[in-house]
C-alpha positions as CSV (number, residue, x, y, z in Angstrom):
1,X,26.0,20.5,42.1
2,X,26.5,16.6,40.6
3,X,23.1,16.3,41.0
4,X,21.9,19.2,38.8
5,X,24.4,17.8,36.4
6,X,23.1,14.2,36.8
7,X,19.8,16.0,35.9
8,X,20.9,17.8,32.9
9,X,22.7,14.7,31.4
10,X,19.5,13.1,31.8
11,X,17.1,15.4,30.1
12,X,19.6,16.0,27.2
13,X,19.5,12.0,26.7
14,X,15.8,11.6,27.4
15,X,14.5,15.0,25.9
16,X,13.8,13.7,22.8
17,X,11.9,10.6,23.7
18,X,10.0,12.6,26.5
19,X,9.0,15.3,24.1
20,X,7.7,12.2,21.4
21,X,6.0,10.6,24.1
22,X,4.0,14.0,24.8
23,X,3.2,14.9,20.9
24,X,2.3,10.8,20.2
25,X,-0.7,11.4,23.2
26,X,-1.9,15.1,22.0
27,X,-1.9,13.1,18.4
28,X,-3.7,10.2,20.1
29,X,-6.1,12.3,22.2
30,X,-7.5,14.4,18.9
31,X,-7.5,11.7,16.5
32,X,-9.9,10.0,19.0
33,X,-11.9,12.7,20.3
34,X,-13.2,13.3,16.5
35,X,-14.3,9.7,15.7
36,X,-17.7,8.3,16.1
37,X,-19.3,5.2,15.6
38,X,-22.1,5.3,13.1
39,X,-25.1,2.4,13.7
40,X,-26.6,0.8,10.3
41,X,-29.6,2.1,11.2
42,X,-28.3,5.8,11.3
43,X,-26.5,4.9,8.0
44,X,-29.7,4.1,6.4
45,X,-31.6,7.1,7.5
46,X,-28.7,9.6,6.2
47,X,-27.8,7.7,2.9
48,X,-29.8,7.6,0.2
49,X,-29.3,6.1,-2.8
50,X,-27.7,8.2,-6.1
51,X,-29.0,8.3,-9.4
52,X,-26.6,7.9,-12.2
53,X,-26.9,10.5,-15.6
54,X,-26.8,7.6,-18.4
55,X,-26.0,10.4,-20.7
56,X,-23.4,12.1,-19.4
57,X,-21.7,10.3,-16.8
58,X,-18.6,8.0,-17.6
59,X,-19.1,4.2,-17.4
60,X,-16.7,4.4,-14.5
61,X,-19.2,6.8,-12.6
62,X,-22.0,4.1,-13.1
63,X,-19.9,1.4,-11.8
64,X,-19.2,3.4,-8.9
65,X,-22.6,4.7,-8.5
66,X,-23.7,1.1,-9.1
67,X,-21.5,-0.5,-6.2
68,X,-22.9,2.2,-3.5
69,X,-26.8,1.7,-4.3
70,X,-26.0,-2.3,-4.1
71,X,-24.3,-1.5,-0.5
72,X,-27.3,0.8,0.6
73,X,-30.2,-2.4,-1.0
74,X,-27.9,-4.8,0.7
75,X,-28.2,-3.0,4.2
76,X,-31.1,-1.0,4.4
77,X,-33.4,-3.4,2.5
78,X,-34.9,-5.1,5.8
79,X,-35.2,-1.6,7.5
């Protein structure tokens, strides 16, 4: 019987660690079972390079539009 108690007084201080320890690997296992490594050379044959609307986009879209086709020339140029 003191050992089913021993037991008890154990999981009720340990319970909440133990259960922590479980949900921190599930969390663990999914976040890493959904990432993937993407070459330069698969980046360059997805991405291609956006054309800004001088008209109606915002100076702000430009710049950002701007800043990704430099990227893309910068990486993919030699490919």
């Amino acid at each position: 019987m003191k050992k089913h108690i021993k037991l008890i007084r154990f999981w009720r201080t340990w319970k909440a660690v133990i259960v922590l320890g479980i949900a921190l690997i599930l969390i663990l296992l999914c976040v890493t079972g959904c990432t993937r490594n993407i070459s330069v050379s698969d980046y360059c044959l997805l991405y291609r390079p956006v054309y800004a609307d001088y008209d109606n986009d915002t100076p702000e879209t430009i710049k950002q539009i701007d800043s990704n086709n430099i990227v893309y020339d910068t990486v993919c140029d030699d490919k």
